[in-house]
C-alpha positions in Angstrom: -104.3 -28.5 32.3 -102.9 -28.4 28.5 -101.1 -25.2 29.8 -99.4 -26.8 32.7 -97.9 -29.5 30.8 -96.7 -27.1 28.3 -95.0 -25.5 30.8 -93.8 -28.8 32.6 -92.2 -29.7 29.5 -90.7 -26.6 28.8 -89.2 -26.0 31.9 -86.6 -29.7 31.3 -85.5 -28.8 28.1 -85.0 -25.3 28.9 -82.8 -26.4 32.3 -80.5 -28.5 29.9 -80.0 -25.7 27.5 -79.2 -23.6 30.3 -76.9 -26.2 31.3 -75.4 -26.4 27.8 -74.3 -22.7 28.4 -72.4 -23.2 31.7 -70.6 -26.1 30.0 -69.3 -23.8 27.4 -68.5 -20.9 30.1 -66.3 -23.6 32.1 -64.7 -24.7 28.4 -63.7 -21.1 28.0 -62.3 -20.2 31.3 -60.1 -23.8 30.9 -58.7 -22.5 27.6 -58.1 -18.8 28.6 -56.0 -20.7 31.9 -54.7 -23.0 29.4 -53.7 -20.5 26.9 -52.2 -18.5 30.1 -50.2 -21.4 31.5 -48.6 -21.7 27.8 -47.5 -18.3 27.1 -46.1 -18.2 30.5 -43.8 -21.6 30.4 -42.7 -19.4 26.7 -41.9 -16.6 28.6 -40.0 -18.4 31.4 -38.4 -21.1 28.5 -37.2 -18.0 26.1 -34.4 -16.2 28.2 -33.0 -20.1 28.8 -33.0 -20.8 25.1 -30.9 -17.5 24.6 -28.8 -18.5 27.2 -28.1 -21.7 25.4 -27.6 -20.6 22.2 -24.9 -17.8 23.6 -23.4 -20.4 25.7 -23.0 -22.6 22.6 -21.7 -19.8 20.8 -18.8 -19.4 23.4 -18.2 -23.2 23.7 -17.3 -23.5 20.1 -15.3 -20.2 20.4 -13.4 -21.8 23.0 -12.8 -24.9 21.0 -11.5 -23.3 18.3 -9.1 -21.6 19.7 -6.3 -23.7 20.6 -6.8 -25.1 17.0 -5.6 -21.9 15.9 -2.9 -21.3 18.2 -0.3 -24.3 16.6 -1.5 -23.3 12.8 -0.6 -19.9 14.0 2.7 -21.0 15.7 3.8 -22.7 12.5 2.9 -19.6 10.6 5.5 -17.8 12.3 8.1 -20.5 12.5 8.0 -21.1 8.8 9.1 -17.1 8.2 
């Protein structure tokens, strides 16, 4: 009898250790698709940032150069 309730009461505690395991398996496989899902929306979010900062490169090109045009037209006139 002793050694049936020995191995009753080691069979519940042993379940929820077993169970503690799983958890952690499922906690892993979240943060490896978690990890996934963040390196992807970098991958996808990095050729738009250099498009941005070309774009913004231009744009000020662009507004710079009319400035330059009268400064340059009085240049010449003033010869």
């Amino acid at each position: 009898m002793n050694a049936g309730n020995l191995q009753q009461a080691n069979a519940e505690p042993r379940k929820q250790l077993e169970h503690g395991v799983f958890d952690i398996e499922a906690v892993k496989k979240t943060n490896e698709a978690l990890i996934a899902t963040i390196e992807e929306s970098l991958q996808i979010a990095d050729p738009g940032k250099k498009m941005r900062k070309e774009a913004a490169a231009q744009l000020e090109q662009c507004e710079n150069e009319p400035r330059k045009t009268p400064a340059s037209a009085q240049a010449k006139s003033a010869r």
